[in-house]
C-alpha positions in Angstrom: 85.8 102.7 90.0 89.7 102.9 90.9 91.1 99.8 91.0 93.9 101.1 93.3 92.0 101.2 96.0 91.0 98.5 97.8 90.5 97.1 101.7 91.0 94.0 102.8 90.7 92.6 106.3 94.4 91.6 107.6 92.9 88.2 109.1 92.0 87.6 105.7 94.7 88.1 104.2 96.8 85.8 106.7 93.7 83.1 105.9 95.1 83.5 102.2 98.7 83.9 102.8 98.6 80.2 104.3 96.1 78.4 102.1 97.8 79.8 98.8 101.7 79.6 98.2 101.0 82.6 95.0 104.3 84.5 95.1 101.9 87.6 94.1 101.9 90.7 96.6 98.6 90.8 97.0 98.7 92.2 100.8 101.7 91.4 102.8 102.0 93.1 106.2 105.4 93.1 107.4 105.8 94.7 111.4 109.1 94.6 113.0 110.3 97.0 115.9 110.0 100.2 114.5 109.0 99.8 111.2 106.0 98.3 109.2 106.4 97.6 105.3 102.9 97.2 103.5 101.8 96.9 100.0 99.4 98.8 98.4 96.3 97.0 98.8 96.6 96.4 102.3 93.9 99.2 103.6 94.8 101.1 106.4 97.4 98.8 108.1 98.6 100.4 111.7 102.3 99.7 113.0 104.4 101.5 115.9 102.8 104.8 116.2 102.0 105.8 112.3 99.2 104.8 110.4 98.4 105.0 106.6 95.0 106.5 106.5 95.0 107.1 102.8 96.9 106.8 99.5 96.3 107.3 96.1 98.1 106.7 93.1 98.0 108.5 90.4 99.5 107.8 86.6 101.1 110.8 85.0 101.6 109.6 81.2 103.7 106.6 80.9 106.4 107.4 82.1 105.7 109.4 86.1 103.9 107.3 88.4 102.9 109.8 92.1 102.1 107.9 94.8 100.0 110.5 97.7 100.5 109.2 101.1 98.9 110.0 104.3 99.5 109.5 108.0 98.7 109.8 110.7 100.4 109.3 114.5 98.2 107.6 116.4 99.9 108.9 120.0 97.6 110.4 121.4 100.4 111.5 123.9 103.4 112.1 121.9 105.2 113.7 119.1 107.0 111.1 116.2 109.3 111.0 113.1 109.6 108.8 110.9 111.3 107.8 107.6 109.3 106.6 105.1 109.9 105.2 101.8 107.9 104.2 98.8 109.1 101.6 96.4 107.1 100.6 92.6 108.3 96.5 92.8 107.7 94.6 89.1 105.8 91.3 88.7 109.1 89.6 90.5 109.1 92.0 93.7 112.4 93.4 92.2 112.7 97.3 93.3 112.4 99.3 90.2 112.6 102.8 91.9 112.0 104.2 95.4 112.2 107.3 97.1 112.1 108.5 101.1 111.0 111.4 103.2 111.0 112.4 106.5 107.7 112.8 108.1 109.7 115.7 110.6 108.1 116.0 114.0 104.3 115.0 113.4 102.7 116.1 116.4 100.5 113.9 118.8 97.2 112.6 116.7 98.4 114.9 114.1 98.9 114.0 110.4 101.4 113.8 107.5 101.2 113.7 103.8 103.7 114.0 101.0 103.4 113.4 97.1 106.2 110.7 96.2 106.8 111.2 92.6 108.3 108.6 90.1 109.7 109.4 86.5 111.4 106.7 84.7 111.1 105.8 81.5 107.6 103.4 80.8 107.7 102.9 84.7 103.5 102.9 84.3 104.0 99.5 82.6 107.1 98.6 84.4 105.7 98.0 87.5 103.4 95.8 89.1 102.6 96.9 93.0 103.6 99.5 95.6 105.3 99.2 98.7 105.4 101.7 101.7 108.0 101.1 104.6 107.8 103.4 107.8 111.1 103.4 110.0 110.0 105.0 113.1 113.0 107.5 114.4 111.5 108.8 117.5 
């Protein structure tokens, strides 16, 4: 069984979030205009026009970390781009390393993925969750 992978509905989530005060990131959803920042266990969490249908991450020794990211633009109508960046947080929420790619022009229901690939020295133990933030540029 992977236990990187899990789904959680987001009303439970917020049902959590408000009865527990745990400064854990166990599955924070953050939406603003144009961009949505959500943590690895969220599940497939939708914001402006991108969704993250998958993710995987994989451990590469102790000291890579590759995060494989999938989305998809849920337009049915119209091409987008976004920015996206993926950031390994420790137990504090601290950044420890991040990287970000353009998606390009991802055509209308069409899909993205990218490898985002960390190499730092004992990052595998270092860090503690994984954030994904999508900036929608057009």
């Amino acid at each position: 069984m992977d236990v990187f992978k899990k789904s959680v509905p987001l009303w439970l989530v917020a049902v959590l979030l408000a009865v527990s005060f745990v400064s854990t990131a166990v599955a924070l959803t953050v939406n603003s205009l144009n961009s949505q920042r959500i943590s690895l266990w969220s599940g497939n969490v939708q914001g402006t026009d991108f969704s993250v249908t998958n993710y995987d991450v994989q451990h590469k020794g102790k000291n890579k970390v590759n995060v494989l990211l999938d989305l998809t633009n849920t337009d049915p109508g119209n091409a987008h781009q976004a920015n996206v960046t993926v950031q390994l947080l420790n137990s504090n929420g601290d950044v420890l390393i991040e990287e970000t790619q353009q998606t390009g022009s991802v055509a209308a229901n069409g899909t993205w993925s990218s490898t985002f690939v960390f190499t730092q020295t004992d990052i595998v133990s270092q860090y503690d969750n994984v954030f994904i933030e999508i900036k929608q540029t057009s």
